[in-house]
ChimeraX commands (.cxc) that place a marker at each C-alpha (Angstrom):
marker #1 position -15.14,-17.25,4.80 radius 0.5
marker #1 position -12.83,-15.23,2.41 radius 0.5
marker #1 position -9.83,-13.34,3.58 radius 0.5
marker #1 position -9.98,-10.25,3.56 radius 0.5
marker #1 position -7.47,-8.50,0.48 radius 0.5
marker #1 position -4.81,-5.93,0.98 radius 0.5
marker #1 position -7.14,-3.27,-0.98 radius 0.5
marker #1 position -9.91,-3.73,1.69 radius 0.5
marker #1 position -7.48,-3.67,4.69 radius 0.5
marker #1 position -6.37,-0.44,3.29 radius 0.5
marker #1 position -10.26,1.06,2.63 radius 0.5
marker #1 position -10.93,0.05,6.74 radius 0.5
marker #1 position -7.91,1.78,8.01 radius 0.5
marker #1 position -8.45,4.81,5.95 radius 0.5
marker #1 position -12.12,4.81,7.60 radius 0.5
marker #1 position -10.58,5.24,10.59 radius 0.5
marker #1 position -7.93,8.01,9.25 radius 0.5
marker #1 position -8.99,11.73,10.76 radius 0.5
marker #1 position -8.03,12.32,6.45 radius 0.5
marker #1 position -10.19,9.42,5.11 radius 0.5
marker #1 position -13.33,12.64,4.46 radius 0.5
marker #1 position -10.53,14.27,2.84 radius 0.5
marker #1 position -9.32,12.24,0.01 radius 0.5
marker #1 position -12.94,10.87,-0.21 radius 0.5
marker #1 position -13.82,14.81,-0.97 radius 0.5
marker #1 position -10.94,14.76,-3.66 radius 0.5
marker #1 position -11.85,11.52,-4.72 radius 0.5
marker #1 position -15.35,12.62,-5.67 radius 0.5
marker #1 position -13.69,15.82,-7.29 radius 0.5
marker #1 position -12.35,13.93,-10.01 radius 0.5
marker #1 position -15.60,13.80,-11.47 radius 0.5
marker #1 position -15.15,9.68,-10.19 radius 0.5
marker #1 position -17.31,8.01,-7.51 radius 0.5
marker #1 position -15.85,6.54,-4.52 radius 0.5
marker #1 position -17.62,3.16,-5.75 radius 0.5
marker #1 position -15.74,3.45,-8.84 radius 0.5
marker #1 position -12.33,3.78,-7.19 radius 0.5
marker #1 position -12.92,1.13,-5.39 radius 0.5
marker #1 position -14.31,-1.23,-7.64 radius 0.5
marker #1 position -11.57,-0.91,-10.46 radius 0.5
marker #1 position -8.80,-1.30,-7.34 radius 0.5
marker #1 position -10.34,-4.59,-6.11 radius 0.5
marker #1 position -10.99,-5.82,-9.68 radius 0.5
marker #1 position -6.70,-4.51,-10.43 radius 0.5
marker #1 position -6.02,-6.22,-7.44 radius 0.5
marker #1 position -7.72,-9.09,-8.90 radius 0.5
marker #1 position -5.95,-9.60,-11.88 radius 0.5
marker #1 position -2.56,-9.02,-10.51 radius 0.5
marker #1 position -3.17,-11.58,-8.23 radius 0.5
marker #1 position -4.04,-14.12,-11.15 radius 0.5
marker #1 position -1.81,-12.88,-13.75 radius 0.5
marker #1 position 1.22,-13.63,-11.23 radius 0.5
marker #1 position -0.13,-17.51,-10.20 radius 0.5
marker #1 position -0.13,-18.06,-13.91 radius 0.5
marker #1 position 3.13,-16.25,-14.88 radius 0.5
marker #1 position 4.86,-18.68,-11.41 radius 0.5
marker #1 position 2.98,-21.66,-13.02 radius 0.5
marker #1 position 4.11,-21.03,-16.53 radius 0.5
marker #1 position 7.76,-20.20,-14.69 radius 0.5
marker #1 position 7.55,-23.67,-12.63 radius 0.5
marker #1 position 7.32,-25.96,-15.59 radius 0.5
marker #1 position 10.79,-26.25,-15.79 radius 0.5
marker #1 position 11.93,-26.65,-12.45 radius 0.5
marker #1 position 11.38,-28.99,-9.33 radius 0.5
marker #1 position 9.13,-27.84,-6.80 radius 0.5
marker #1 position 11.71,-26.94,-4.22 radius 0.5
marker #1 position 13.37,-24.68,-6.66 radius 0.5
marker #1 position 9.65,-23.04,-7.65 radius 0.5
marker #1 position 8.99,-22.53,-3.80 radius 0.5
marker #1 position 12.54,-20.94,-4.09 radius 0.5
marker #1 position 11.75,-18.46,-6.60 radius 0.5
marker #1 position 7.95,-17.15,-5.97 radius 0.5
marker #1 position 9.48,-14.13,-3.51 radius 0.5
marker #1 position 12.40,-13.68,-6.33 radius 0.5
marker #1 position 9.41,-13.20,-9.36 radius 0.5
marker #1 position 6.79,-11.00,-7.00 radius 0.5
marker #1 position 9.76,-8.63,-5.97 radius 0.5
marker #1 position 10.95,-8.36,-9.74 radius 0.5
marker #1 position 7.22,-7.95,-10.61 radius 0.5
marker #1 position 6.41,-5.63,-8.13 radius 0.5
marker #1 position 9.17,-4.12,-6.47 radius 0.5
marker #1 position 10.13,-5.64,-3.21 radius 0.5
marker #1 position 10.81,-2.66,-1.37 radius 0.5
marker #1 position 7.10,-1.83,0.08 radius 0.5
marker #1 position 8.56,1.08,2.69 radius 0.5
marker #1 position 9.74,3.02,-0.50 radius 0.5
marker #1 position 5.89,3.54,-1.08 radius 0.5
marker #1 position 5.42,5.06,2.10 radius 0.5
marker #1 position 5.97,8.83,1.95 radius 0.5
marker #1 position 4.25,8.77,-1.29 radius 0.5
marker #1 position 1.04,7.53,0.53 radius 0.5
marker #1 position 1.71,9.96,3.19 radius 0.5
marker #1 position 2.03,12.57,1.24 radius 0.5
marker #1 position -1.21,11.88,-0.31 radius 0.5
marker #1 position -3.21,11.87,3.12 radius 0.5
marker #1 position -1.44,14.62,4.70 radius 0.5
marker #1 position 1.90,14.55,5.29 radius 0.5
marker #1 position 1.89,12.60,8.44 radius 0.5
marker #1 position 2.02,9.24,9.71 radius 0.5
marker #1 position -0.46,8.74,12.51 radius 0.5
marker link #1:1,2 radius 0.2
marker link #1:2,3 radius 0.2
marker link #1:3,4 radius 0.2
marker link #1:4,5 radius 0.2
marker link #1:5,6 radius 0.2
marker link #1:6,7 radius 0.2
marker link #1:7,8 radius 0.2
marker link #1:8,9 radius 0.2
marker link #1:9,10 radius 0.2
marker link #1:10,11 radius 0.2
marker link #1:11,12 radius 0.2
marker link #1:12,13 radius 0.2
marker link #1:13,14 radius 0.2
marker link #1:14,15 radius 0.2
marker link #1:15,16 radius 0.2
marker link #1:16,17 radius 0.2
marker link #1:17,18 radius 0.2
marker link #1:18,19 radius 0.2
marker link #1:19,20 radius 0.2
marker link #1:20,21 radius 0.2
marker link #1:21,22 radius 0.2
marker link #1:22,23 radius 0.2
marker link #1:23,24 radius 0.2
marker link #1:24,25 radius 0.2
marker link #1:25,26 radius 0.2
marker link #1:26,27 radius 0.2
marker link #1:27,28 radius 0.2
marker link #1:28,29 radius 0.2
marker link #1:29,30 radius 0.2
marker link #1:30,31 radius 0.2
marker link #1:31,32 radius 0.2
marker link #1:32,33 radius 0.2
marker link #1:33,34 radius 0.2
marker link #1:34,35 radius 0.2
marker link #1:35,36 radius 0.2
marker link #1:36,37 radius 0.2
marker link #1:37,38 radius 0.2
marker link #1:38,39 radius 0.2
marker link #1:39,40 radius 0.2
marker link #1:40,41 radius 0.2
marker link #1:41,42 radius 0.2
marker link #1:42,43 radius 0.2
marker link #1:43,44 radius 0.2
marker link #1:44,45 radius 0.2
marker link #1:45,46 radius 0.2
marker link #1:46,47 radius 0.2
marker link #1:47,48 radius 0.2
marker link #1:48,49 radius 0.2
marker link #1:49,50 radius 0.2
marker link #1:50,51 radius 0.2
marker link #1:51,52 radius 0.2
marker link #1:52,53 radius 0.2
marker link #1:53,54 radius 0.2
marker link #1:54,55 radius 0.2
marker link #1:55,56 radius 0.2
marker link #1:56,57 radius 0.2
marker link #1:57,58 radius 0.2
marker link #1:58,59 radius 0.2
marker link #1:59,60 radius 0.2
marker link #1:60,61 radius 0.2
marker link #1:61,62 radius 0.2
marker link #1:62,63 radius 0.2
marker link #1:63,64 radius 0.2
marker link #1:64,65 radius 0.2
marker link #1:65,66 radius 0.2
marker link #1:66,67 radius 0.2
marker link #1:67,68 radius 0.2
marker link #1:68,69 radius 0.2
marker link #1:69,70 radius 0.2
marker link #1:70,71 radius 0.2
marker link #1:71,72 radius 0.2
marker link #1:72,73 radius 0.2
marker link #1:73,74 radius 0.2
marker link #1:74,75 radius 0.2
marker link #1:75,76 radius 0.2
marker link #1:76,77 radius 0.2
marker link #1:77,78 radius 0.2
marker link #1:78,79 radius 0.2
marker link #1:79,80 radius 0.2
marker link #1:80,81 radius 0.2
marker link #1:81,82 radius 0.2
marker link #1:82,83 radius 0.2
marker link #1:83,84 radius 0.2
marker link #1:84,85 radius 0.2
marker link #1:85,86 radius 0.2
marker link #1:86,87 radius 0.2
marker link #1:87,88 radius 0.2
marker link #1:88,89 radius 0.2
marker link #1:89,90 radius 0.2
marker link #1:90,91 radius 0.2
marker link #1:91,92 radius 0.2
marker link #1:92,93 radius 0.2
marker link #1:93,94 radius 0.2
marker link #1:94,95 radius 0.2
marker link #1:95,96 radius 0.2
marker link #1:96,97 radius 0.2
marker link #1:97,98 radius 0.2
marker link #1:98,99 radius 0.2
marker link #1:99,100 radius 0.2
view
């Protein structure tokens, strides 16, 4: 069984948003399918999530695995950003303005 990704956690709880017809009526206003969106998120998604095991891999060859362990949170926030409630009125803002 494969876990379910951080994309498709976000899809299902947006189903369940009283807003989720809404930005699936913009969505399709954009000329782009829902599909589409989708797809091209997962597939990101994807190839973030490879492109980072190989740049910690490619990181690790120097160090002990201790140190590596160490690091991994270090590299994904300095990759990233680390600060995930920063994001948070943005996606509010996009759904409505409110957090339900």
């Amino acid at each position: 069984m494969s876990k379910q990704t951080a994309v498709m956690y976000f899809i299902n709880e947006l189903k369940k948003s009283k807003h989720f017809q809404r930005v699936i009526n913009e969505v399709n206003l954009s000329s782009t399918s829902v599909r589409d969106v989708i797809q091209e998120t997962l597939q990101m998604e994807r190839e973030e999530k490879i492109d980072f095991a190989k740049k910690c891999l490619d990181k690790s060859l120097d160090l002990d695995i201790r140190t590596v362990h160490s690091k991994v949170e270090e590299y994904y926030n300095k990759t990233y950003g680390g600060h995930l409630i920063d994001h948070i009125s943005d996606v509010s803002k996009m759904v409505g303005g409110q957090d339900e």
